[in-house]
N, C-alpha and C positions, 0 to 999 in steps of 0.2 A: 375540477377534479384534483387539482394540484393543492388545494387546498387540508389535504390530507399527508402532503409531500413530506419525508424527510431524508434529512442526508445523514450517516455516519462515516467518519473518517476512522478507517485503523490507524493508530499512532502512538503502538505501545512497543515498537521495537526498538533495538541497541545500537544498530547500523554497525556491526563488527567493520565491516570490513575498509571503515572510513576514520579506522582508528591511527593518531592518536587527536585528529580534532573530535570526531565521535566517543563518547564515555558515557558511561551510566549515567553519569549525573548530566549531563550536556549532550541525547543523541541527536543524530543525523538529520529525524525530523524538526528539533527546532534549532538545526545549523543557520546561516544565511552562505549557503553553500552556492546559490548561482545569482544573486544579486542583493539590494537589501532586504527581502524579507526571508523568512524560513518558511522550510519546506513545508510546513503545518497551514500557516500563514498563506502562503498560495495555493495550497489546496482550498483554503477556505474560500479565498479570492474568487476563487473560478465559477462557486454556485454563485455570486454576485446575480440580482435580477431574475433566481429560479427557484429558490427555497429561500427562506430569512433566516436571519442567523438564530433565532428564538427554536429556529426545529433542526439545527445541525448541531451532530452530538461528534465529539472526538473518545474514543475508545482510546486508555493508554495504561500503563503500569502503575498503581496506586504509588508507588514511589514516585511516579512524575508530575502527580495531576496537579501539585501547587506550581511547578514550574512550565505546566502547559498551563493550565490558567494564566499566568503570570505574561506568555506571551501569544495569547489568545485575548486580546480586552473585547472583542467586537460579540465575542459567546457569552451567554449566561452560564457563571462558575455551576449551576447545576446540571450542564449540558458537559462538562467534562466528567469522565466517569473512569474511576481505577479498576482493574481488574487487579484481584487480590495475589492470582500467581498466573502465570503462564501454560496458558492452557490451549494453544495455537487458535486458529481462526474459527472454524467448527465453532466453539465455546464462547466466542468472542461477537461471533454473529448471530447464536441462540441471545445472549446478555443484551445485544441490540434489541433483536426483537420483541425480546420482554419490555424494555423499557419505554421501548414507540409503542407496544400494542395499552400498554398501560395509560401512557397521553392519550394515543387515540385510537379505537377499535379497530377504526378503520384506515389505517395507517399503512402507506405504503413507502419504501425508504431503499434507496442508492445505498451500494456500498464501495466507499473507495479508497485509496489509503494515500496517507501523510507523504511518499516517495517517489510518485510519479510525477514527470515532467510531459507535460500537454502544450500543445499547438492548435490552431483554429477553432479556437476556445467559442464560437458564435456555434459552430457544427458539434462541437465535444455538448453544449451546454440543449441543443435540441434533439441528440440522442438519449441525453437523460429525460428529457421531459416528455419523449416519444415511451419511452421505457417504461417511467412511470406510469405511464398513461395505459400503455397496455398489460401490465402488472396488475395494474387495479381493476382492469375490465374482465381479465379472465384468470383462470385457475391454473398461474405458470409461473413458473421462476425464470427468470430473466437473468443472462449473463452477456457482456459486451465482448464479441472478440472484435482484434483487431487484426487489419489484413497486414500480411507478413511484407516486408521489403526484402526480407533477405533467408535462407534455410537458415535460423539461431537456435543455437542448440541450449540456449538459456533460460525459455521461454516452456510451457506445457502448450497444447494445441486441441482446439475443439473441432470438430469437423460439423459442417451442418449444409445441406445440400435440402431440402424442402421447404419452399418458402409460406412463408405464414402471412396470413393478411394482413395488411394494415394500414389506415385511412395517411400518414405520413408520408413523409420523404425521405425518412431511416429505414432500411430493409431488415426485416425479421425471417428468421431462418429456424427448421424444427432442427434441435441438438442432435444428431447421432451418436456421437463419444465424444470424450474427454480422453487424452491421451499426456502421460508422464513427456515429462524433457527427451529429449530423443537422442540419438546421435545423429552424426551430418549428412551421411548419405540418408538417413529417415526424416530427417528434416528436410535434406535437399526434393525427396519425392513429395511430402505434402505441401511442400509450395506452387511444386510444378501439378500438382491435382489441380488444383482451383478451388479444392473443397474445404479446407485446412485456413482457421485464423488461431492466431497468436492470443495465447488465454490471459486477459489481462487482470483477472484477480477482481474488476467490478463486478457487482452483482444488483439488480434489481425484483422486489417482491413485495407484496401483500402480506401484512401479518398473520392474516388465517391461511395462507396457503403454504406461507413457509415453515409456521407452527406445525400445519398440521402435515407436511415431510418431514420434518427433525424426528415425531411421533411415532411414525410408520416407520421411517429408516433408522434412527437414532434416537431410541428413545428416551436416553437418559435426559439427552438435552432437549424435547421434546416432555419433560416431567420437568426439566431446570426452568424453562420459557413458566411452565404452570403456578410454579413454587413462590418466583420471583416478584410475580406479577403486581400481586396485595402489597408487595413491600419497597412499590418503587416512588419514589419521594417521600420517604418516610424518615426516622428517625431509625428503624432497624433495617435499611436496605443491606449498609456495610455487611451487618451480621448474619443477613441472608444470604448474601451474595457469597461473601466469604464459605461457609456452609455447604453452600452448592456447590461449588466451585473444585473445591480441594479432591474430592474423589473424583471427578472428570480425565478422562482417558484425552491425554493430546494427541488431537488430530487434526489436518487439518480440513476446511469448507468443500474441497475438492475428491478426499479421500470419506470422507463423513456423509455426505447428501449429493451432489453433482453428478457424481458417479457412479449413483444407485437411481435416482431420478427420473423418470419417465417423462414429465411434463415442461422440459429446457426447454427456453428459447433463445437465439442468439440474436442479438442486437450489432447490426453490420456497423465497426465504427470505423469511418474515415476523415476521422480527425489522425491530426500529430500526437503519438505518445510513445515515450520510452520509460522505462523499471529502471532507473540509475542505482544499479546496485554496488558500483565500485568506482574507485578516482577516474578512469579514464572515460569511462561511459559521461560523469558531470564533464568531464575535460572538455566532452563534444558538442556542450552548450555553450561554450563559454570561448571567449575569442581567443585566438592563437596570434603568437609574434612571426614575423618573416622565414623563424627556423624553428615553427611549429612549435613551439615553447608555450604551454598555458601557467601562469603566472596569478598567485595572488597575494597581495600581501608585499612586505620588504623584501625582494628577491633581484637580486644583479646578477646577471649570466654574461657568459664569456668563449665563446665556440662553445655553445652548446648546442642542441637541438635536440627534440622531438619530449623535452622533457616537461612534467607535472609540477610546480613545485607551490606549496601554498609554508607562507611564513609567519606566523601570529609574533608580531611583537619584534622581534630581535631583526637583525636583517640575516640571509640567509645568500653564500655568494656559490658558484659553481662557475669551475672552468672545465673545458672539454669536455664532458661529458652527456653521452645522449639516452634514450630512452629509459628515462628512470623518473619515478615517484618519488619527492620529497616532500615531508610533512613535518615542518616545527612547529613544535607549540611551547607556552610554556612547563610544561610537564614532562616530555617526550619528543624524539625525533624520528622519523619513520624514514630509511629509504631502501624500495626493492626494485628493481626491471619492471616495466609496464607490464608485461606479460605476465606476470605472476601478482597481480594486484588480486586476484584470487585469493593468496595464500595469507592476507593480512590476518583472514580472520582464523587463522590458523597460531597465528604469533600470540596473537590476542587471548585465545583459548592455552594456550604454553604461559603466558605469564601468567593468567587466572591461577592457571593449575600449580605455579611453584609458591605461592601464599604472597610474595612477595612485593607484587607493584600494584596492590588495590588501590591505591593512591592514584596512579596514574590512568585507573583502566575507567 
């Protein structure tokens, strides 16, 4: 059955908020942000031994796709694919669909993205292939939640409480909702249900099933999937795609189909994974000195503690000082309060807007 398998990577984001090593031209995903490879680069790693790399597609910004190729050699450059503008996930996972259903009719395909950090990578790599497996057998869309460790209020939350059969040792559960990021005491209660897992943005499906919900719920990209189809490996995909594309409402997977959907299922994951969406979240992969200090690069500290500091190049020296973000590169130097590592992508959006450091951003 798996011989139908594919996997798509999202991997067309900016990673704002990991700026100034993160830029347009150089994001997040193909940083070497927690050891020598990029974030792309170990995503790809991890289907090692469950899809081949001939049926794993990376979805990214047409601006990036000669530089994701560049550090993808293990994909075929026809398996990297530009999306022409941004048009959030929704759009992004119709594009998918079009282009697996077009290799294979009968194509059934993961969706995961270029940002996540994964643990128990034996258990992560046979929910996917439980997933698959029950994607293809029946007429469902599949999504992985993960059980919560903690009320995070960063996170969206599925609740699913009716279990769904299944010949494995991965638990399938029937969706009941899809619920937005919450605040803390709404988080703090859905943990304490038992009913409530953490919405990790995978998805698994079947190209006719998921074609035909885009249809019913969202037709436009349910008419994009139709459009594209004839024109994928072709010499006018560009020109189709582009086409399609431009008049598309951004929305995203979650607000577009998931949560108008009738036929979810969730895929219980208890593996390791975390969404490292900002410095301190990688901080917590990566080893720390005696006075909590995460370090990478040319960095000498000096009574310091609790602090971030990554140095591209130059050395980078700090006395007394604690809980703070430091980022040199050679372009730019970042430092804010760990606690506000949020608001980078705030700075980032302020220089955009005054014309002035496109160079550096």
């Amino acid at each position: 059955m798996l011989e139908h398998a594919f996997a798509v990577i999202l991997a067309g984001g900016y990673g704002e908020r990991f700026w100034p090593a993160s830029t347009m031209a150089r994001p997040k995903q193909l940083l070497s942000l927690l050891g020598d490879r990029t974030m792309l680069e170990m995503a790809v790693d991890r289907l090692d031994g469950l899809i081949p790399p001939e049926r794993v597609l990376v979805l990214t910004s047409a601006d990036l796709v000669d530089a994701t190729i560049e550090r993808s050699p293990d994909l075929p450059p026809a398996n990297i694919i530009g999306e022409p503008m941004r048009r959030d996930t929704a759009a992004a996972v119709a594009l998918a669909c079009a282009v697996v259903k077009a290799r294979d009719p009968e194509g059934v395909f993961c969706i995961l993205t270029a940002d996540h950090v994964m643990g128990d990578l034996d258990l992560f790599r046979q929910t996917l292939k439980e997933g698959l497996e029950v994607a293809a057998r029946n007429d469902v869309l599949v999504t992985i939640g993960i059980a919560p460790t903690r009320p995070s209020t960063a996170f969206g939350y599925v609740e699913a409480v009716e279990p769904f059969a299944s010949e494995g040792d991965v638990a399938f559960r029937k969706v009941s909702r899809f619920v937005e990021k919450p605040d803390l005491e709404t988080a703090t209660k859905y943990v304490e249900s038992g009913t409530f897992s953490w919405n990790s943005g995978m998805f698994i499906w079947g190209v006719g099933p998921l074609a035909k919900s885009f249809s019913t719920h969202t037709p436009p990209l349910g008419a994009m999937i139709d459009a594209l189809v004839p024109h994928v490996d072709t010499d006018g995909f560009t020109a189709a795609l582009t086409k399609e594309f431009e008049p598309l409402e951004k929305i995203s997977i979650d607000y577009a189909l998931m949560e108008k959907a009738h036929n979810i299922l969730m895929a219980e994951g208890r593996f390791q994974w975390d969404d490292v969406g900002s410095w301190p979240e990688v901080a917590g992969h990566l080893p720390a000195d005696d006075e909590k200090n995460v370090t990478t690069g040319n960095v000498e500290l000096l009574d310091a503690a609790n602090n971030i500091v990554l140095s591209e190049g130059r050395l980078t020296a700090i006395i007394g000082l604690e809980d703070l973000i430091v980022v040199h590169t050679d372009e730019a130097t970042l430092i804010c309060p760990k606690d506000r590592a949020q608001d980078v992508k705030k700075i980032v959006t302020a220089l955009r807007e005054s014309g002035e450091w496109d160079h550096v951003l």
